[in-house]
Rosetta silent file (secondary structure, phi, psi, omega in degrees, C-alpha in Angstrom):
SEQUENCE: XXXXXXXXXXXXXXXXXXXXXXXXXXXXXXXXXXXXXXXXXXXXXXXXXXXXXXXXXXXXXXXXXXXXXXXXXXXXXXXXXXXXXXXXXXXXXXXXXXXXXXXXXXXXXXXXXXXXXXXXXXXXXXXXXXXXXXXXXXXXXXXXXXXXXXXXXXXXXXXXXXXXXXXXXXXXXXXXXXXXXXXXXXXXXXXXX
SCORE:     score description
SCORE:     0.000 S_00000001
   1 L     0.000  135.942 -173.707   -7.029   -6.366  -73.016 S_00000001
   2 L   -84.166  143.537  158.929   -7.901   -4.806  -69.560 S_00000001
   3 L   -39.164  147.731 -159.812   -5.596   -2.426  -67.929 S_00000001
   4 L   -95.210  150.044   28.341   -3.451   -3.900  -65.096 S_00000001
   5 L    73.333  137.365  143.480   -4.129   -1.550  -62.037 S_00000001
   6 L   -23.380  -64.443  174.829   -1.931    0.281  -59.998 S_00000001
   7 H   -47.484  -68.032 -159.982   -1.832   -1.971  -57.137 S_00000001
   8 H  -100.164   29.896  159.450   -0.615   -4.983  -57.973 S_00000001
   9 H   -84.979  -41.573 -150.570    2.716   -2.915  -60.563 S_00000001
  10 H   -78.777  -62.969  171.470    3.004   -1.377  -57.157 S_00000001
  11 H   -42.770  -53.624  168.701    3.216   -4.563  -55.143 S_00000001
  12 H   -39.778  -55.595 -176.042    5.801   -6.165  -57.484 S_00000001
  13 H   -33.361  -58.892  179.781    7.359   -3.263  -57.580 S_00000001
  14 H   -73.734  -51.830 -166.128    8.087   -3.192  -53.277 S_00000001
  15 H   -79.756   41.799  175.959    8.556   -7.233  -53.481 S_00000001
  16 H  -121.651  -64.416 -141.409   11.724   -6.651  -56.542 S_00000001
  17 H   -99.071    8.784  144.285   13.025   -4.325  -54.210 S_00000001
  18 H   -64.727  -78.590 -164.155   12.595   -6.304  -51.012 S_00000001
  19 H   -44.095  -91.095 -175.535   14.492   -9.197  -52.592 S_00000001
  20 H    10.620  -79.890 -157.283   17.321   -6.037  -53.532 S_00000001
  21 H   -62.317  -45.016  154.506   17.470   -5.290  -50.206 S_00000001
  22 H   -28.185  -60.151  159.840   17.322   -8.656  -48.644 S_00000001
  23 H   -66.672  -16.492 -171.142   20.886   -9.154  -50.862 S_00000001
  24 H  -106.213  -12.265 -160.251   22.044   -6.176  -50.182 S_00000001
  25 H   -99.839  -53.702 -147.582   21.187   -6.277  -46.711 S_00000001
  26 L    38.217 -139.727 -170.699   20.161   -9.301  -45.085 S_00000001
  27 L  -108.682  -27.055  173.850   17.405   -9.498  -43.336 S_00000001
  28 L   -53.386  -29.403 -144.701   17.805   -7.962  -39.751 S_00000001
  29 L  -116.890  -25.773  179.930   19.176   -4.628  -41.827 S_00000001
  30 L   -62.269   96.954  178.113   15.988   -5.074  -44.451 S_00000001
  31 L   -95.311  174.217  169.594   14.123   -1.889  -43.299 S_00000001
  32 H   -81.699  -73.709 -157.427   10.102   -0.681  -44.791 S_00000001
  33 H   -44.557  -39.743 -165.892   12.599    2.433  -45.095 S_00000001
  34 H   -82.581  -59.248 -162.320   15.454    0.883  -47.174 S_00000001
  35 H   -42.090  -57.000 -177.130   12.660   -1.618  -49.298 S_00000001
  36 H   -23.540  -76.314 -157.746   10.904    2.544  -49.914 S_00000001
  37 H   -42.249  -42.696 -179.162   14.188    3.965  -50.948 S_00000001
  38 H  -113.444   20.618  150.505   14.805    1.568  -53.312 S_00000001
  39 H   -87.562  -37.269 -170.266   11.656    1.238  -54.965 S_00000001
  40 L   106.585    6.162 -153.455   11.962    4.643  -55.052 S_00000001
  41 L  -107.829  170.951  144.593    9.174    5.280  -52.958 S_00000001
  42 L   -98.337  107.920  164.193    7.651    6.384  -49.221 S_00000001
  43 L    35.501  -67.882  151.654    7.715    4.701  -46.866 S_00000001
  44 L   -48.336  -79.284 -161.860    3.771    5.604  -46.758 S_00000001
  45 L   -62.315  -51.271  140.560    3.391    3.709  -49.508 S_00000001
  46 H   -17.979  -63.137  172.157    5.095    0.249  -48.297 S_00000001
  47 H   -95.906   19.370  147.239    2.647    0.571  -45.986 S_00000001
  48 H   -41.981  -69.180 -149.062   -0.129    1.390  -48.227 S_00000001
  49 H   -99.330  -43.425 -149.035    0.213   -2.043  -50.129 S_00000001
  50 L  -106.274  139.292  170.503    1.787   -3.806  -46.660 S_00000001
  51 L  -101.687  -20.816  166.655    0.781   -3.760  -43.080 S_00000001
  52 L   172.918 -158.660 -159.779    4.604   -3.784  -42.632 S_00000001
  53 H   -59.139  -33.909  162.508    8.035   -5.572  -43.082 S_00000001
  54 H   -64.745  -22.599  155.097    6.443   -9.250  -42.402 S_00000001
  55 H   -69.903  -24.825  170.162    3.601   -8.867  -44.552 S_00000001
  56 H   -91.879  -19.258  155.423    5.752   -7.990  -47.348 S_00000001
  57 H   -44.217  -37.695 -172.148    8.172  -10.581  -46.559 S_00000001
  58 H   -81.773  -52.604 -170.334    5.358  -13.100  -46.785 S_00000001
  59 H   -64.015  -42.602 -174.567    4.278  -11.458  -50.248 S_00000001
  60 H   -66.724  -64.707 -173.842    7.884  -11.648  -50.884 S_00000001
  61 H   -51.805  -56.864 -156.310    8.160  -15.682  -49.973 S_00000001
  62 H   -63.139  -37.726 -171.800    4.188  -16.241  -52.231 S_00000001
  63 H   -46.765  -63.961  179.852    6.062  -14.404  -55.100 S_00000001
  64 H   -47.743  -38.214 -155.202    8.775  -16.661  -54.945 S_00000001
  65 H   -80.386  -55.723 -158.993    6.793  -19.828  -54.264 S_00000001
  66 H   -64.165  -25.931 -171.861    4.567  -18.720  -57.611 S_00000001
  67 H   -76.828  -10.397 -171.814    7.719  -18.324  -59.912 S_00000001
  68 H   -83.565  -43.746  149.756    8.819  -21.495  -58.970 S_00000001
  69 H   -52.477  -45.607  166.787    5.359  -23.155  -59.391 S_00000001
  70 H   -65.149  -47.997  151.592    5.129  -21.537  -62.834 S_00000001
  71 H   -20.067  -88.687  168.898    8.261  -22.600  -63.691 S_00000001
  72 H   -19.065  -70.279 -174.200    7.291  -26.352  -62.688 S_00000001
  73 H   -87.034   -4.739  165.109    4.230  -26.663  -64.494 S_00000001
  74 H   -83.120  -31.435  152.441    5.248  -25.413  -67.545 S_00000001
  75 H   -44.041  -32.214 -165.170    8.195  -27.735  -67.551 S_00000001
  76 H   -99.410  -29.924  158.145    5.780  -30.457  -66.392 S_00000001
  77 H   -50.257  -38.135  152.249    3.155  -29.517  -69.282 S_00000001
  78 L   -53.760  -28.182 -164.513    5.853  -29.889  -71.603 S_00000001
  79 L   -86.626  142.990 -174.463    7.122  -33.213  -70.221 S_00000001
  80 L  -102.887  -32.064 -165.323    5.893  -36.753  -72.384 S_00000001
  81 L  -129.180  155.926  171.657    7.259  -39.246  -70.083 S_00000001
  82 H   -23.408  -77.310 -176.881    8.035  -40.172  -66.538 S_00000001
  83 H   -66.146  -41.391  150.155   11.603  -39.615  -66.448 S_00000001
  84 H   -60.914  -39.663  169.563   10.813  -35.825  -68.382 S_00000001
  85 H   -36.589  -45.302  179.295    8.617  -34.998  -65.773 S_00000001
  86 H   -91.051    4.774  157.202   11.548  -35.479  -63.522 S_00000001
  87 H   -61.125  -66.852 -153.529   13.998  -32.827  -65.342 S_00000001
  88 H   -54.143  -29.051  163.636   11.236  -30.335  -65.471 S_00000001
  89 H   -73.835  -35.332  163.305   11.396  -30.516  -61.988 S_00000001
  90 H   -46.793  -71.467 -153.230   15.203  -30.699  -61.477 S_00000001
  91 H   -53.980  -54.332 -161.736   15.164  -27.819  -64.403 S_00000001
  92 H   -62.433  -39.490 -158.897   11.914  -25.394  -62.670 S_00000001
  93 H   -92.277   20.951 -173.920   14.478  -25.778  -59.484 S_00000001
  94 H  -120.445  -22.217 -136.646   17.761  -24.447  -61.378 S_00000001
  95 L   -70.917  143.331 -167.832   15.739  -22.380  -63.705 S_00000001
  96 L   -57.103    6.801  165.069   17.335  -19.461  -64.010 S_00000001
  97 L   -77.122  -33.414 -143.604   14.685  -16.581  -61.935 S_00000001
  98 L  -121.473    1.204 -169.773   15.335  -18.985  -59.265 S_00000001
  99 L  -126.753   14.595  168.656   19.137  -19.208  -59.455 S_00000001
 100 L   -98.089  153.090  176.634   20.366  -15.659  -59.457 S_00000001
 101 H   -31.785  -57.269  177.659   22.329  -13.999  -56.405 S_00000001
 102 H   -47.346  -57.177  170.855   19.559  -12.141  -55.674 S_00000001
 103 H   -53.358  -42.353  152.110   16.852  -14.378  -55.466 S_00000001
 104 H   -14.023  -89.676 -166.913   19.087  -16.565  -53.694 S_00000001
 105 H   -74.769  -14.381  171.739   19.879  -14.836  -50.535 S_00000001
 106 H   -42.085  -58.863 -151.781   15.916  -13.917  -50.374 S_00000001
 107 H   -62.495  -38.953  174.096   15.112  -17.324  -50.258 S_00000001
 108 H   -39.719  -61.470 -178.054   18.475  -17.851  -47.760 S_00000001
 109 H   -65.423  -12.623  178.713   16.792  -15.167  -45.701 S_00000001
 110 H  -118.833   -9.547  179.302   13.011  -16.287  -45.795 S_00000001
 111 H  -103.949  -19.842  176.739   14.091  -19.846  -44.984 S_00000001
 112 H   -82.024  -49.939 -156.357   16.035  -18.405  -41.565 S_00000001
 113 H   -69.814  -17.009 -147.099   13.129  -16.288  -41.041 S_00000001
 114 H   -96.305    7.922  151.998   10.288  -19.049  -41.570 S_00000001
 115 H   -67.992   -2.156 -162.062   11.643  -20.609  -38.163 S_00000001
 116 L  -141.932   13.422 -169.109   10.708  -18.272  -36.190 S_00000001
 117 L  -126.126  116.114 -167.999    7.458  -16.987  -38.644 S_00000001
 118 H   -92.876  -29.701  169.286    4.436  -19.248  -38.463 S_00000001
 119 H   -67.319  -72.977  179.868    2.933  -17.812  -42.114 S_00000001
 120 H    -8.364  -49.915 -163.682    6.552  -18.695  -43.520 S_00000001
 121 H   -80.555  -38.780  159.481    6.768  -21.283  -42.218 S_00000001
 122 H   -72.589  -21.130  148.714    3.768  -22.717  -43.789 S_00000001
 123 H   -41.579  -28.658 -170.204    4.923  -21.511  -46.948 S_00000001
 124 H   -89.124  -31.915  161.481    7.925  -23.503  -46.577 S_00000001
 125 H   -46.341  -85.850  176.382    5.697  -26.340  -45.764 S_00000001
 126 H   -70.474  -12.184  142.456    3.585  -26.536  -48.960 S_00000001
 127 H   -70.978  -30.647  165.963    6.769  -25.965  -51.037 S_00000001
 128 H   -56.091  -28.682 -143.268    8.214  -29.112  -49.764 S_00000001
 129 H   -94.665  -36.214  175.443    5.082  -30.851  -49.550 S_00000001
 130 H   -79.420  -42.922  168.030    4.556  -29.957  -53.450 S_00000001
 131 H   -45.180  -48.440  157.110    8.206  -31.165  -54.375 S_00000001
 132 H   -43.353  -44.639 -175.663    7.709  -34.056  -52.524 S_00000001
 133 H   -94.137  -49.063  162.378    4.798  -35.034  -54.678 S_00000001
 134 H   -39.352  -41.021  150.981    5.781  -34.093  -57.610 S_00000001
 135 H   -38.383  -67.073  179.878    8.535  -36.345  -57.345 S_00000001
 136 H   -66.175  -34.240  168.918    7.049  -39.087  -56.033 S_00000001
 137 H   -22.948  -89.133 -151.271    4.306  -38.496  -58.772 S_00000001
 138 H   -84.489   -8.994  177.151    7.194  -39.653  -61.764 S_00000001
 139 H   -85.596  -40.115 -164.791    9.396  -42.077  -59.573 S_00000001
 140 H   -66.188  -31.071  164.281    6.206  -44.225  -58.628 S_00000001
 141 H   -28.838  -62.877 -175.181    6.203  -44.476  -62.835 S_00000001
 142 H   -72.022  -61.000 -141.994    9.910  -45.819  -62.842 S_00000001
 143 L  -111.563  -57.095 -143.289   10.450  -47.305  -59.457 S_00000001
 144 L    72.614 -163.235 -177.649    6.539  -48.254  -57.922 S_00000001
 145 H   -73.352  -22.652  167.357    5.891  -47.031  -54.340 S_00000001
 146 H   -66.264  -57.262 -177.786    8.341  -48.157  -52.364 S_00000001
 147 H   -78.503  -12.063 -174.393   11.211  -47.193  -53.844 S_00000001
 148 H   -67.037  -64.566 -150.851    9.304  -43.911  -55.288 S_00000001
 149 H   -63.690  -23.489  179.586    8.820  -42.580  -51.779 S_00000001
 150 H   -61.142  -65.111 -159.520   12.967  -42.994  -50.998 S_00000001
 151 H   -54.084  -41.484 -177.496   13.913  -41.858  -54.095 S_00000001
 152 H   -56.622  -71.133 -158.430   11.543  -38.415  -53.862 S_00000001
 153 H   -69.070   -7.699  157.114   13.313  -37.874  -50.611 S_00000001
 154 H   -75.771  -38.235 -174.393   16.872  -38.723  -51.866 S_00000001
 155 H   -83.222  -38.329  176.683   16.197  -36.314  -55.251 S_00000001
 156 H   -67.778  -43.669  171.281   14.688  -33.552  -53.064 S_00000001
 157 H   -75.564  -16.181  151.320   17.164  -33.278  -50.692 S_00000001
 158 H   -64.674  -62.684  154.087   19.818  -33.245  -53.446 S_00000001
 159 H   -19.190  -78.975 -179.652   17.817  -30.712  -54.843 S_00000001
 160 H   -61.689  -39.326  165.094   17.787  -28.250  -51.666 S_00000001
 161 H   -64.493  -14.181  177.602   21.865  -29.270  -51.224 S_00000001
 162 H  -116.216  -41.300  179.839   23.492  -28.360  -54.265 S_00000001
 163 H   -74.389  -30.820 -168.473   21.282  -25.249  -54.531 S_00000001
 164 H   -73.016   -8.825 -175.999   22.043  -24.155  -50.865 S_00000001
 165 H   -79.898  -66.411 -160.638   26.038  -25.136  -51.258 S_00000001
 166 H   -63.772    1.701 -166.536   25.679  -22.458  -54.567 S_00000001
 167 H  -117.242  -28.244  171.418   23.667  -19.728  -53.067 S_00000001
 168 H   -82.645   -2.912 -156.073   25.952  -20.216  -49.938 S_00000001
 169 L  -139.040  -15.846 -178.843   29.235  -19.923  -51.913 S_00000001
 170 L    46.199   39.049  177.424   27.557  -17.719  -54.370 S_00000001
 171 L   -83.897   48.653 -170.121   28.133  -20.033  -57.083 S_00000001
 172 L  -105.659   28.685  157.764   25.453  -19.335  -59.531 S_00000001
 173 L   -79.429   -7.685  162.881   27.229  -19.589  -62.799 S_00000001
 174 L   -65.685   15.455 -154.466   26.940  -23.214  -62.333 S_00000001
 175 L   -71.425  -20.663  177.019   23.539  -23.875  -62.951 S_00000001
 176 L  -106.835  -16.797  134.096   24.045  -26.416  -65.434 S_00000001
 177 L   -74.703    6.004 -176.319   26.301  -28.753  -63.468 S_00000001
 178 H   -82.486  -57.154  179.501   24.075  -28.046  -60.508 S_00000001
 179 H   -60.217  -19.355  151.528   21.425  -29.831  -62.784 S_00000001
 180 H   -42.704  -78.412 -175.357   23.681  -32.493  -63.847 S_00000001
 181 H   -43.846  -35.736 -171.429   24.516  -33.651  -60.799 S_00000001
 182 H   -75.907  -49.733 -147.240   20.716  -33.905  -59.394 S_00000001
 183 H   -84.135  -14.803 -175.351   19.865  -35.695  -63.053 S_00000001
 184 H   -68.396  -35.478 -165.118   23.107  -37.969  -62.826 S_00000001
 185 H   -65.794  -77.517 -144.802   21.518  -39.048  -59.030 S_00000001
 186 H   -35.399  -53.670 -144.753   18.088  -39.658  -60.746 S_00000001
 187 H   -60.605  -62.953 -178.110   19.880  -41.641  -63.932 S_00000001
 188 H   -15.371  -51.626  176.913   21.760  -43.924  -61.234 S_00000001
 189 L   -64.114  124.663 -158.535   19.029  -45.416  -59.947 S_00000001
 190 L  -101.394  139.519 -161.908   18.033  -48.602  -62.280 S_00000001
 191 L   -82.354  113.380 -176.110   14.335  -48.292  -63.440 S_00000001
 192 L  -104.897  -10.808  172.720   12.529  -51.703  -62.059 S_00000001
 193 L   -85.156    0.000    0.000    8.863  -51.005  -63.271 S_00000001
């Protein structure tokens, strides 16, 4: 097995303790000095791996974006049928990495930031843009196209609404009535294909 390299232990390393700080912090108060300190680090070295706090923000966002995407397809790799396909997505978007405090206010804090951040922002872009398909993917299964294309955008935005009520309320011991609720929406809906 080859050795993993310095570089990208290091890089996790500064994006863990970006998200830290980011919770501890927010994001105006999220310094390359504070991310150092609590890596444990210099400064120098942030910007070693970084050209500075928005490149590691953005490294910070792709991080997120990938655990969430990993998450996804192994749930969707896993899934036999239409209607499993559409837990594993409810389920990748509760799963727990993605549903702790921490993680949380990054993503609170990278979704304020990506308004005003044109990499972010595209980030933010191709996660809806995946959800959105992914959706529509297992509803056109159930439903056909018409009603798929509603339905995605009724289940997504359910999705984004019960986690932003818990991550704004800091309600994330709930994770399994958050997913209820999204799979109760889905259930509702009477299967016409």
């Amino acid at each position: 097995m080859p050795k993993l390299g310095m570089g990208p232990v290091r890089r996790n390393q500064l994006i863990e303790a970006a998200i830290a700080s980011l919770h501890d912090h927010g994001l105006a108060d999220t310094t390359v000095a504070r991310i150092a300190m609590r890596a444990g680090v210099s400064p120098g070295i942030v910007h070693h791996y970084f050209k500075g706090k928005d490149d590691l923000l953005f490294a910070t966002m792709r991080h997120l974006l990938s655990d969430l995407r990993a998450e996804t397809v192994a749930g969707l790799s896993a899934a036999e049928t239409p209607r499993a396909r559409l837990s594993a997505i409810v389920h990748a978007n509760f799963a727990p990495i993605q549903y702790s405090g921490q993680v949380m206010t990054a993503w609170l804090a990278l979704y304020g930031a990506a308004r005003h951040s044109a990499e972010l922002n595209r980030l933010l872009r191709i996660y809806h843009a995946r959800l959105h398909s992914n959706l529509k993917q297992a509803l056109n299964l159930l439903h056909g196209p018409a009603e798929a294309e509603k339905l995605a955008i009724g289940v997504a935005a359910l999705i984004d609404g019960v986690w932003l009520r818990a991550a704004l309320t800091d309600d994330t011991g709930n994770r399994t009535a958050a997913i209820a609720l999204v799979e109760s929406y889905i259930d509702s809906r009477p299967v016409e294909v």
